[in-house]
C-alpha positions as a printed Julia matrix, in Angstrom:
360×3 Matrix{Float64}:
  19.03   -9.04   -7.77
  17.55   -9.16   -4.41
  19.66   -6.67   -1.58
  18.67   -6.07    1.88
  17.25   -2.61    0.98
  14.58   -3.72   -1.07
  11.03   -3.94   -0.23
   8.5    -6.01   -2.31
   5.12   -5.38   -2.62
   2.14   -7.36   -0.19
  -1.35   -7.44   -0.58
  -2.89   -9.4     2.54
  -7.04  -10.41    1.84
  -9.05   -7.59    2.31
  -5.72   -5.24    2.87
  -4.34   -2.38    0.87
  -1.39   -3.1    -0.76
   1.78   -2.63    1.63
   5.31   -3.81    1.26
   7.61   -6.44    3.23
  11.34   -6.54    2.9
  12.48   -8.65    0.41
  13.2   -12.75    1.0
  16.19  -13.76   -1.41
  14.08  -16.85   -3.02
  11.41  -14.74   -5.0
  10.38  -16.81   -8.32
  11.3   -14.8   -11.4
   8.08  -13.05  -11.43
   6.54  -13.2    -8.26
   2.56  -13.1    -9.51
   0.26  -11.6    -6.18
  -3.24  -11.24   -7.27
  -5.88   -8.75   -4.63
  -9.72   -8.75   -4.72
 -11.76   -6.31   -3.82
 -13.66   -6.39   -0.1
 -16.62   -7.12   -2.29
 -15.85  -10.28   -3.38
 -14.23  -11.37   -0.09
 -17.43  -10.12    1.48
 -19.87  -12.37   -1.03
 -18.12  -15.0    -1.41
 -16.74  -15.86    2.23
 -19.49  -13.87    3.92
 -16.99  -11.67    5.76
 -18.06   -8.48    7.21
 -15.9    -5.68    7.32
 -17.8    -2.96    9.42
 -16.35   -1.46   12.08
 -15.27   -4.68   14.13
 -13.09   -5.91   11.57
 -10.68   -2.78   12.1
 -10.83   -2.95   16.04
 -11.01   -6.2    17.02
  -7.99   -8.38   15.96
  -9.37  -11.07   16.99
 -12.1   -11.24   15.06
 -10.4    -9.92   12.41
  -8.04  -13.1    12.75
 -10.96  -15.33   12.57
 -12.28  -13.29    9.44
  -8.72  -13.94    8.03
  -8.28  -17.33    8.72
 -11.55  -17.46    6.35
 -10.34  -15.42    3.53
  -6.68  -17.31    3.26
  -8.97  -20.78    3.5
 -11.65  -19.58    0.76
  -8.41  -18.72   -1.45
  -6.62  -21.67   -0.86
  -9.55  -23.38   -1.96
 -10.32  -21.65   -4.91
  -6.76  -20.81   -6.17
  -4.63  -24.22   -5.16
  -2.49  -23.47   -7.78
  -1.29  -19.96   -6.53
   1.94  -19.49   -4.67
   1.58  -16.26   -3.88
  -1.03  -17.15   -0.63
   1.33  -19.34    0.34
   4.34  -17.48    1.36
   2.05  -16.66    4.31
   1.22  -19.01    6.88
  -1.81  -18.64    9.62
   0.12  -16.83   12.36
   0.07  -13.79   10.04
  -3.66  -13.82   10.59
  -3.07  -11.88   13.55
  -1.99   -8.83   12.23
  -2.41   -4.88   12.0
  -1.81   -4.86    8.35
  -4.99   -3.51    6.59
  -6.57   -2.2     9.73
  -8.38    1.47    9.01
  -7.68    0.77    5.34
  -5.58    3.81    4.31
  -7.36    5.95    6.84
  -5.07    5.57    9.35
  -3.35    9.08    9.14
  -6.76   11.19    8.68
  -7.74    9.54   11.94
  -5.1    10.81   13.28
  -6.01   14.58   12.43
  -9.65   14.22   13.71
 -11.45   12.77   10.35
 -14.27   10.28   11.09
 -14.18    7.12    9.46
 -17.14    5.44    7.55
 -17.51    1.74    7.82
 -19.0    -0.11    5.39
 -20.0    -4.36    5.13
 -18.16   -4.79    1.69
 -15.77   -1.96    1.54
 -12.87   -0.39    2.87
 -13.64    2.44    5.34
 -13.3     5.8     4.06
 -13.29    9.87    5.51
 -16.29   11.91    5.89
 -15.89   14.39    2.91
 -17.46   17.32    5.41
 -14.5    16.58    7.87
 -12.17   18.43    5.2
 -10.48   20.73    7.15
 -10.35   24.62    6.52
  -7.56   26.96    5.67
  -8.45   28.27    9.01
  -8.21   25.13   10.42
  -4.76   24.21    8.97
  -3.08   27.21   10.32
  -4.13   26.64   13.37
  -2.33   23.11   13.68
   0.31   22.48   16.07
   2.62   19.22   16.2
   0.55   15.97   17.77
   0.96   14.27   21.25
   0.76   11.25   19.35
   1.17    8.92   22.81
  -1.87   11.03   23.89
  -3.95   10.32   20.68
  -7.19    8.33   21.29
  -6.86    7.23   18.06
  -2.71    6.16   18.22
  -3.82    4.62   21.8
  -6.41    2.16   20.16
  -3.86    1.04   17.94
  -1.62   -0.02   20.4
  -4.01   -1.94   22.53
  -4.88   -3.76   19.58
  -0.7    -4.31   19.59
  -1.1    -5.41   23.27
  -3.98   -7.58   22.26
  -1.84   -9.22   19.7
   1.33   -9.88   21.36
  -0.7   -11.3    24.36
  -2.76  -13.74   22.28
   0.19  -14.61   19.38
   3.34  -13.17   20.14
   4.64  -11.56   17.39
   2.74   -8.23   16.69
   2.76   -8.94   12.32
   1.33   -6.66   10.39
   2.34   -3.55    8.12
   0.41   -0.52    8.6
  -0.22    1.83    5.58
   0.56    5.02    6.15
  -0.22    6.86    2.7
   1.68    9.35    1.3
   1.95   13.04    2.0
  -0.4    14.16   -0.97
  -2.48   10.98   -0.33
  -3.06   12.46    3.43
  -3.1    16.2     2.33
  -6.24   15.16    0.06
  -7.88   13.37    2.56
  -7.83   16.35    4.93
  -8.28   19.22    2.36
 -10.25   17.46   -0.73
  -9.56   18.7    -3.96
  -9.46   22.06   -2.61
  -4.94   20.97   -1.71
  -4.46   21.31   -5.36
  -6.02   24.7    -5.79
  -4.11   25.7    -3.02
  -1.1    24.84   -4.54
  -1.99   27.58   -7.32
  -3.25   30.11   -5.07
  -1.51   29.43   -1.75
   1.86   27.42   -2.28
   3.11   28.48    1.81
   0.12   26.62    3.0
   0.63   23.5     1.09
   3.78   23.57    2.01
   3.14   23.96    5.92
   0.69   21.25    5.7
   2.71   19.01    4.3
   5.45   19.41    6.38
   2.97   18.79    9.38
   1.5    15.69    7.79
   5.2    14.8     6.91
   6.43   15.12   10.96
   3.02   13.65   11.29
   4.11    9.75    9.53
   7.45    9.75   10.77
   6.4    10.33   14.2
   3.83    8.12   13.87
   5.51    5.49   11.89
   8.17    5.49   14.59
   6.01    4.75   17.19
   3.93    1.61   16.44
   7.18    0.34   14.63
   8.89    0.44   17.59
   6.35   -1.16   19.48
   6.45   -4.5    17.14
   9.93   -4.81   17.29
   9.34   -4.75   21.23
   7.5    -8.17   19.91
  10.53   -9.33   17.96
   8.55   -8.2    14.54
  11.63   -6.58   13.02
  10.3    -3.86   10.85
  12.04   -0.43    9.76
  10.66    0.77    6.42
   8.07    3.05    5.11
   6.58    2.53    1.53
   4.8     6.28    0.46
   1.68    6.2    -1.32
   1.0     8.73   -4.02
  -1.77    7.23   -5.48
  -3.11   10.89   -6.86
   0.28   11.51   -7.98
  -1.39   11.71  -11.48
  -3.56   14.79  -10.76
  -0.51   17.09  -10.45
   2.21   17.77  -13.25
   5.27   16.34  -12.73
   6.76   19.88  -12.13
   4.42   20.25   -8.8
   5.5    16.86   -7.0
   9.34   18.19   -7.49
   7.95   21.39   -5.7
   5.63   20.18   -3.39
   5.67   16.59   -2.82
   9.33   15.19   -3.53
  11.19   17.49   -1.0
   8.75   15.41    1.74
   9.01   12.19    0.05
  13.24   12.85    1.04
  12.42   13.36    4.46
  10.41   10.38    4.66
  13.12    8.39    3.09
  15.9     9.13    5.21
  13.53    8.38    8.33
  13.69    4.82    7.58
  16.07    1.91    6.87
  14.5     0.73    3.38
  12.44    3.09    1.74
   9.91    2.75   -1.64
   7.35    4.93   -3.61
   3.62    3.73   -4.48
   1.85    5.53   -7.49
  -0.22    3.24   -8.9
  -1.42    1.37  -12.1
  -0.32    5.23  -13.68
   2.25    5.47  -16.44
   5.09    6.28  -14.72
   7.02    8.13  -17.07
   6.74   11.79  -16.63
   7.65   11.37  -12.91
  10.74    9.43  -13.27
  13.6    12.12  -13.42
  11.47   13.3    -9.85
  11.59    9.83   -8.16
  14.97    9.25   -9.05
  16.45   12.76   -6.86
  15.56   10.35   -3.91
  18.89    8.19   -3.35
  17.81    5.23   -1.66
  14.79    3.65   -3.07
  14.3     0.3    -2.59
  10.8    -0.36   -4.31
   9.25    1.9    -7.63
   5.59    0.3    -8.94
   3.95    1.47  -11.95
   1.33    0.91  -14.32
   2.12   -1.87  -17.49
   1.89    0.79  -20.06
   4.91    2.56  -18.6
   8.18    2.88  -20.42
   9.34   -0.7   -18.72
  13.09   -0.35  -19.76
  13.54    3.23  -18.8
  12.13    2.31  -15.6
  14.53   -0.46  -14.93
  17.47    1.55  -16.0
  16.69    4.79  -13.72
  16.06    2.44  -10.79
  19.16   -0.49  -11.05
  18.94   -0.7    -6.99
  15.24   -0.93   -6.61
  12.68   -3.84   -6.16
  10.25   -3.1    -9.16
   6.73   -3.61   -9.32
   4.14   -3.99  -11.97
   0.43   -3.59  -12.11
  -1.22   -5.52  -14.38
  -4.9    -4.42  -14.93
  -7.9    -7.03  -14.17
  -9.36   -5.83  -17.36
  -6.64   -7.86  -19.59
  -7.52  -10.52  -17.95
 -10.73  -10.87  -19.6
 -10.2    -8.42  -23.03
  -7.09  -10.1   -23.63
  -5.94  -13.5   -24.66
  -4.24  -16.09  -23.02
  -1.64  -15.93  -25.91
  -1.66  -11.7   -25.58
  -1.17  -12.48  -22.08
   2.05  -14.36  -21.91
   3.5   -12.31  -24.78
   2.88   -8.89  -22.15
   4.45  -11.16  -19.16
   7.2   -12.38  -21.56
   7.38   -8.26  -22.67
   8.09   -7.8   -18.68
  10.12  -10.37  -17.53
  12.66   -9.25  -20.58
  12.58   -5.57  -19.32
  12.76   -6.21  -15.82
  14.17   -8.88  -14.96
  12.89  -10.62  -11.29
  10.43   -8.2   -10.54
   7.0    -8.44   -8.91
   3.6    -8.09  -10.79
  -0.38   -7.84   -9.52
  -3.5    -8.03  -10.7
  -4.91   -5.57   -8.57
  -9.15   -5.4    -7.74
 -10.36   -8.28   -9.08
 -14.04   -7.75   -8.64
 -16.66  -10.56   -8.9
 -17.2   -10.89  -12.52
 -13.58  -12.05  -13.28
 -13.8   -15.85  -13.63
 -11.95  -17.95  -11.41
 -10.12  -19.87  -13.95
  -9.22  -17.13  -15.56
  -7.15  -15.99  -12.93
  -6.26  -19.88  -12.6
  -4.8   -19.57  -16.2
  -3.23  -16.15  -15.66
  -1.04  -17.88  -13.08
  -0.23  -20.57  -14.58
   1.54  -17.89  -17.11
   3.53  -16.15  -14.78
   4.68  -19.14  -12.71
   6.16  -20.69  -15.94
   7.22  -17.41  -17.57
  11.26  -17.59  -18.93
């Protein structure tokens, strides 16, 4: 059952998934389906270079496009309609999930029909690391163009809409150090640990900020959703010594509070995720242990990711015994197809939600 702590999971067109608190009318399984930039980008001819992520209003226009082309192609789906136009004007999705590295100096790479991503040479050094001191955020360049894109929004629409994603610690630790953060976390644990506390100080801070600023607008938003997408390339013993103690801190900073890990198994993390008392939203891959999950987490919103790939491989019989498998497990829950690239057919996505909307 739905409480006022739980956050449930929102992929806008052409955004990373983020998270919204929860309504109170959610169907039983509340279906979202996400496609990659690519097929936004051939199909509705949108370009998301540079301008789309610093210019809202062009990135409204480019929106307005996107919810039309799926309206169009998905009638059938309620999932694009729980959000009307207005929330065309928006930060959510802007700098993809770069937001954070920007923040520490990386340089972003645009591309037409992707999401932007970090230089790999901006990686920063040990050197480099130890030589960080706490952020002037309000002095940023990059935290300043975010709010005139705010002041650009409230002018135009009101309401500044819009959830930012802010990662995760290890999410941001890899972007600044590469793959080099997990050696470190063999062969120089205090490091790792000073960096993450910095990147940790780092979201709050930041989160704080731009929050406050849309609720200045009347957007009423106080939640953070961490991101730990590479959550699988660590043993479950090294996020309860070097990520969960963060992923605390981060939780009490905000009123509702939930954990991203992706379409993993979720399994060998569970007796970590549940030391943090207050979560409000756990997602996880299909092939997780689905009643486990539901009985470590009674409180939370839960999430499932449903690969794009059964979509095709299985059959449409396979597929409403797996959503039949989850609805029994869970309960009201939400579940995505996440990435749905070009060569998925659109009816069978069509079909795929005609099963979940008349799952029982």
């Amino acid at each position: 059952m739905a409480n006022s702590k739980q956050l449930r999971g929102y992929i806008p067109p052409s955004a990373p998934l983020n998270w919204e608190p929860v309504k109170g009318d959610e169907p039983p399984i509340r279906a979202g389906f996400s496609f990659t930039i690519n097929w936004f980008h051939k199909r509705a001819g949108i370009d998301y270079s540079e301008r789309y992520h610093t210019d809202p209003v062009y990135r409204y226009e480019c929106l307005k496009k996107m919810k039309a082309h799926i309206a169009e192609s998905f009638p059938d789906a309620a999932y694009y309609r729980e959000h009307d136009e207005s929330e065309c004007a928006t930060v959510s999705g802007i700098f993809g999930v770069c937001l954070v590295g920007m923040v520490y100096g990386l340089n972003p790479v645009f591309y037409k029909n992707n999401w932007p991503g970090i230089k790999p040479e901006d990686h920063f050094s040990v050197e480099k690391i130890k030589k960080l001191k706490p952020f002037d955020l309000e002095n940023n360049a990059v935290v300043g163009h975010v709010l005139e894109q705010m002041e650009i929004i409230e002018k135009n629409w009101g309401l500044i809409d819009g959830y930012i994603n802010y990662q995760g610690v290890v999410n941001n630790a890899f972007k600044i150090r590469g793959t080099d953060i997990f050696y470190d976390m063999v062969e120089d644990p205090g490091l790792v640990h000073f960096l993450f506390e910095h990147i940790t100080d780092t979201m709050i801070n930041l989160a704080h900020l731009l929050q406050r600023r849309q609720r200045e607008s009347n957007f009423h938003i106080d939640s953070l959703s961490t991101s730990n997408c590479v959550i699988n390339m660590i043993s479950p013993e090294y996020y309860e010594e070097f990520v969960l103690p963060y992923d605390i801190r981060l939780s009490k900073a905000f009123d509702v509070f939930g954990m991203h890990s992706c379409n993993w198994v979720l399994d060998p993390y569970i007796e970590g995720f549940k030391q943090i008392e207050n979560l409000g939203y756990v997602d996880f891959g299909f092939k997780s242990d689905l009643d486990k999950i539901r009985h470590e987490f009674p409180d939370a919103r839960l999430h499932v990711f449903y690969s794009a790939d059964n979509l095709i491989n299985k059959s449409p019989e396979e597929q409403e015994a797996d959503v039949k498998k989850i609805y029994k497990a869970l309960g009201d829950c939400d579940l995505s197809v996440p990435d749905i690239e070009l060569t998925v057919p659109d009816e069978v996505v069509s079909r795929f939600v005609s099963i979940t909307e008349n799952v029982t």
